[in-house]
C-alpha positions as CSV (number, residue, x, y, z in Angstrom):
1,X,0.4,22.9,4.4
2,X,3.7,23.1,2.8
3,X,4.0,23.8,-1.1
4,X,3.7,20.2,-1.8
5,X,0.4,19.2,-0.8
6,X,0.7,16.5,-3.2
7,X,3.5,14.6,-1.4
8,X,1.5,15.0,2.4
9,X,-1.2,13.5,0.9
10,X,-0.4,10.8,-1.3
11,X,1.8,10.1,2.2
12,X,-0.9,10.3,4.6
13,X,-3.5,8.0,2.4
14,X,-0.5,5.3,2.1
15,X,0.2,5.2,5.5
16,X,-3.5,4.8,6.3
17,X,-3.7,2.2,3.6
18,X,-0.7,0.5,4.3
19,X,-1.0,0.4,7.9
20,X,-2.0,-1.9,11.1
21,X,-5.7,-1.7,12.5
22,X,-4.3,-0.7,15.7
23,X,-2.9,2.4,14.6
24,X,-5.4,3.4,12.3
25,X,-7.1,6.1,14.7
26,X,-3.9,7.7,14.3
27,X,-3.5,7.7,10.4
28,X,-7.5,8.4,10.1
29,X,-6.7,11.8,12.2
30,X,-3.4,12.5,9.8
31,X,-5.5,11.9,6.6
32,X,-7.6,14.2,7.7
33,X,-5.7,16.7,8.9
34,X,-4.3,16.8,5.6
35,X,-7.1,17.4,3.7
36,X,-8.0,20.4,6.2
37,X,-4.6,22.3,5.8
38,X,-4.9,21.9,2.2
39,X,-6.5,24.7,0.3
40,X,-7.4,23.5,-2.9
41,X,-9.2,19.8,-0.8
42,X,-11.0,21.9,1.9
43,X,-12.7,23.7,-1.3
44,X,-13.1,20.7,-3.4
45,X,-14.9,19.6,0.1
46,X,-16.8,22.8,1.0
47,X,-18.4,23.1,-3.0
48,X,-19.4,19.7,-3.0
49,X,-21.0,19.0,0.7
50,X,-23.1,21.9,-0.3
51,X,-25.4,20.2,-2.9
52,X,-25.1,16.6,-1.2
53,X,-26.2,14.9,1.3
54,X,-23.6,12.6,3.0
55,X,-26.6,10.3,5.1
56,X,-28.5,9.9,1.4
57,X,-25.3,9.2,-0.5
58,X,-24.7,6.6,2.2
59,X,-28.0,4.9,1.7
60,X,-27.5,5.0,-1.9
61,X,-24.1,3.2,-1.6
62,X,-25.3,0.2,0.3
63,X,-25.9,-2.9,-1.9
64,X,-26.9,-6.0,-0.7
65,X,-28.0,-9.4,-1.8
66,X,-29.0,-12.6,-0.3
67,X,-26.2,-15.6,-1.1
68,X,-27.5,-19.1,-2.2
69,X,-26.9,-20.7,1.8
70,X,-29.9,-17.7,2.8
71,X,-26.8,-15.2,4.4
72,X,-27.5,-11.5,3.4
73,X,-24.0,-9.7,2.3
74,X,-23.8,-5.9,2.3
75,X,-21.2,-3.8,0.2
76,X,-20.6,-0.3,-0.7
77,X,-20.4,1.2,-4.3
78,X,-18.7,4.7,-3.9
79,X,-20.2,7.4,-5.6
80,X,-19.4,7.6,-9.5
81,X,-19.0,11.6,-9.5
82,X,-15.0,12.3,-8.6
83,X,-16.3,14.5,-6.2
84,X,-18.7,13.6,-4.2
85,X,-16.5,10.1,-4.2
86,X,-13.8,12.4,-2.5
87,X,-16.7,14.0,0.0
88,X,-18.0,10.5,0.7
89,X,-14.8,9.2,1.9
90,X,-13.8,12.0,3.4
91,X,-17.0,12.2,6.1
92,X,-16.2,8.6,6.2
93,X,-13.4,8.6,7.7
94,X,-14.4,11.7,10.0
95,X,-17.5,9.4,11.4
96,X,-14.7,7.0,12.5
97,X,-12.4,9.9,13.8
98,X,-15.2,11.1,16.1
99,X,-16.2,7.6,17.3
100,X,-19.8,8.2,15.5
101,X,-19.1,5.0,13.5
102,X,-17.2,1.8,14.7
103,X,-14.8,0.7,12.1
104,X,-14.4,-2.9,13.1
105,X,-18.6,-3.2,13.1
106,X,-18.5,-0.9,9.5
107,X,-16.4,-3.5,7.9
108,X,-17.6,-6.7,9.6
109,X,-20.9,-5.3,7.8
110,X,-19.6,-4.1,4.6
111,X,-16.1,-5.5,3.7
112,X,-16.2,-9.0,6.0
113,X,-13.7,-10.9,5.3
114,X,-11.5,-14.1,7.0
115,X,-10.2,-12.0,9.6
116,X,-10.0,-8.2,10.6
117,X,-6.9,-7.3,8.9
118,X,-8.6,-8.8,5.6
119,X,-11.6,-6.9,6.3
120,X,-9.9,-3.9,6.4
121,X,-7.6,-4.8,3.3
122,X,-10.8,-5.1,1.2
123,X,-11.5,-1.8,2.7
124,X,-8.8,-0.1,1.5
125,X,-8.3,-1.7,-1.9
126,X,-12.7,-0.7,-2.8
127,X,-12.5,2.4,-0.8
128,X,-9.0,4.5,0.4
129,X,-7.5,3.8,-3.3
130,X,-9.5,5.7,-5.0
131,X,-9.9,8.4,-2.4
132,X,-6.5,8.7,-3.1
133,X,-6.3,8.9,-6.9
134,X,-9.4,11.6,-6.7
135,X,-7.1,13.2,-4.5
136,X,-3.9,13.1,-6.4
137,X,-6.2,14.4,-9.3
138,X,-7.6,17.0,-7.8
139,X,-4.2,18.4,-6.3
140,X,-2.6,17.2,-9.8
141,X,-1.7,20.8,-10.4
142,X,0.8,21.2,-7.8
143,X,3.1,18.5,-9.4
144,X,2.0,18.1,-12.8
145,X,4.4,15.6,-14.4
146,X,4.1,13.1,-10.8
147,X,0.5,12.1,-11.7
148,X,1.2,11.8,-15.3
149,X,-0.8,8.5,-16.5
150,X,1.8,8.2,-19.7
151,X,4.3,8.1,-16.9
152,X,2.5,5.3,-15.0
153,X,1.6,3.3,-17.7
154,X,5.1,3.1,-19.4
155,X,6.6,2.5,-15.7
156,X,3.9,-0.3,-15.2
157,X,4.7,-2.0,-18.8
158,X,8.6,-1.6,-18.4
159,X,7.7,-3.7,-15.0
160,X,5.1,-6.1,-16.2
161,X,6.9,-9.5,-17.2
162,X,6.2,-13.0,-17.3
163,X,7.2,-15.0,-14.0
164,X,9.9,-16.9,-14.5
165,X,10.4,-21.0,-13.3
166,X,12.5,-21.3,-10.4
167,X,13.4,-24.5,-9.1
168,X,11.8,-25.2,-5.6
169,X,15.8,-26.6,-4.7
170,X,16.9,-23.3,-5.9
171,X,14.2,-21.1,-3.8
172,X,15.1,-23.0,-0.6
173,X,18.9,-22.9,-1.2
174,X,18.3,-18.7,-1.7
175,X,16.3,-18.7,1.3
176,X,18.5,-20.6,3.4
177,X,22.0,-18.6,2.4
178,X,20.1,-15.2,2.9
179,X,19.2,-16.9,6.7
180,X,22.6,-17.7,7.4
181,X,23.7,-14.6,6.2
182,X,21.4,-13.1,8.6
183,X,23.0,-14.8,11.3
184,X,26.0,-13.9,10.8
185,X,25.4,-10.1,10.8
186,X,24.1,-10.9,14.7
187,X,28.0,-11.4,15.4
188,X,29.3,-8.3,13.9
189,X,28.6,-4.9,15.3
190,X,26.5,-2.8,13.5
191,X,24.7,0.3,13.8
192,X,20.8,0.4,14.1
193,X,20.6,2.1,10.6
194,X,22.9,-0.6,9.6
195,X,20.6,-3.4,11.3
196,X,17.4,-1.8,9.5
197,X,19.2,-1.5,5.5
198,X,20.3,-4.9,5.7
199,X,16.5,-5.9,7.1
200,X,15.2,-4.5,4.0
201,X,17.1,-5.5,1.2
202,X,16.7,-9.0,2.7
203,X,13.1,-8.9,3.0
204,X,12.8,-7.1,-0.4
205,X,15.0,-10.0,-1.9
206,X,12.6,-12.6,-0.3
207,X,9.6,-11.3,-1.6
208,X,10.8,-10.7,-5.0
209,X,12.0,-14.3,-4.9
210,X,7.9,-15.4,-4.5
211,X,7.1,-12.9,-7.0
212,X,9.5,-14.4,-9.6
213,X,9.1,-11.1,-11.9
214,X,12.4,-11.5,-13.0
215,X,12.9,-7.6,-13.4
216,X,11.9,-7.0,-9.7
217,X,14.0,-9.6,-8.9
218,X,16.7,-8.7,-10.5
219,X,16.9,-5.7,-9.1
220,X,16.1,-7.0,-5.2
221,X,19.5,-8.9,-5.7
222,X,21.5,-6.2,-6.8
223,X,20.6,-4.0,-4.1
224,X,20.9,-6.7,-0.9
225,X,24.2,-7.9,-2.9
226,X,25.6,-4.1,-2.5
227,X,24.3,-3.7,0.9
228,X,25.8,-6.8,2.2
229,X,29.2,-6.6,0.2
230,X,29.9,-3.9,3.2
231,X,29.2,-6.3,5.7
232,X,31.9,-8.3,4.5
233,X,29.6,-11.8,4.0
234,X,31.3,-12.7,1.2
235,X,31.2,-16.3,1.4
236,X,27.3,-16.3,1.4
237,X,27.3,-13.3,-1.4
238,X,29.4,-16.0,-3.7
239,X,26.7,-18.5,-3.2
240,X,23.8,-16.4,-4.0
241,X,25.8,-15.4,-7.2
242,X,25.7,-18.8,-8.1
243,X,21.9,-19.7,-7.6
244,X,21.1,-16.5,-9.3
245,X,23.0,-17.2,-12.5
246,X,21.1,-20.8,-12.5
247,X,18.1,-18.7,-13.1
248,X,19.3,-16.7,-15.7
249,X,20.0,-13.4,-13.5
């Protein structure tokens, strides 16, 4: 692995987190790849399998409990110790790599949910989240200052703020500009990078929009406002302006 072991693996575990159930054979195999190359997780691994037992931690982490209409429910409750958590997860995931466990039957048992893709989102907030931040501890030396929890926490308070009242008038005039806007690129000729900036900052926009943190949203605007300025949509960019200002941005 490369010098910064950090980077690889906070990028493998988001992908995996972050990804589609189709593809997650393929970021399963990365993730785990990743902890292989790496030096300081392979030891981490090695020390701890030694004085556990993956099948009894296993056993141990099922809970389960009967709900009032007589259905049993069954969850998992990781390991407490940081690594044997890390160990756990880790020859979780290779079960599922080798086809020795099923995913979709491991989380319609353990993390059932409306639908697969919920399943699997309970999944990876109870169970690849903190895999990750044992692992971003654990390889916390590499890069020092980039798992700093001052850091975090004054990044997370400078972003935390009240949502703010947006009129629902206002949300579907945004909405609607930002549409046009989009369908007016279609008759102008630009380049696939182009295509995919201006498909970001628009979705970014949107979603800030629904999130009414008026920080994030704030600065959603400012970056589709610059991107589209050099698509010459200046008509649309005006408007915008305007419904932005009647919400105090």
């Amino acid at each position: 692995m490369n010098t910064n072991e950090l980077a690889i693996f906070n990028d493998s575990v988001n992908t995996l987190i972050q990804g589609q159930l189709i593809l997650v054979d393929k970021h399963i195999a990365n993730v785990l790849k990743c902890v292989a190359s790496s030096p300081v997780l392979c030891k981490t691994l090695a020390d701890t399998v030694k004085t556990m037992s993956y099948a009894t931690e296993f056993s141990r982490a099922i809970i389960r409990w009967t709900r009032s209409d007589g259905v049993t429910e069954s969850r998992l409750k990781l390991p407490l110790d940081r690594n044997r958590l890390f160990a756990f997860v880790v020859c979780l995931l290779a079960e599922v790599d080798s086809g020795r466990r099923n995913l979709l039957e491991f989380l319609k048992e353990y993390y059932n949910d409306s639908n697969n893709d919920a399943s699997y989102a309970r999944f990876a907030e109870e169970v690849l989240k903190p895999f990750k931040r044992v692992g971003e501890n654990l390889l916390s030396t590499v890069d020092p200052d980039s798992v700093n929890t001052e850091f975090v926490e004054q990044a997370e308070q400078y972003y935390r703020a009240e949502k703010i009242y947006i009129k629902s008038g206002i949300t579907t005039a945004i909405l609607d500009t930002i549409e046009a806007i989009r369908v007016q690129l279609t008759t102008k000729r630009l380049t696939p990078n182009e295509v995919a900036e201006a498909s970001v900052v628009s979705e970014y926009l949107v979603n800030a929009l629904y999130l009414k943190n008026p920080k994030i949203l704030k600065l959603a605007w400012i970056a589709y406002k610059n991107t589209m300025a050099k698509f010459e949509v200046y008509e649309g960019l005006i408007k915008l302006g305007e419904y932005f200002r009647q919400i105090s941005l």
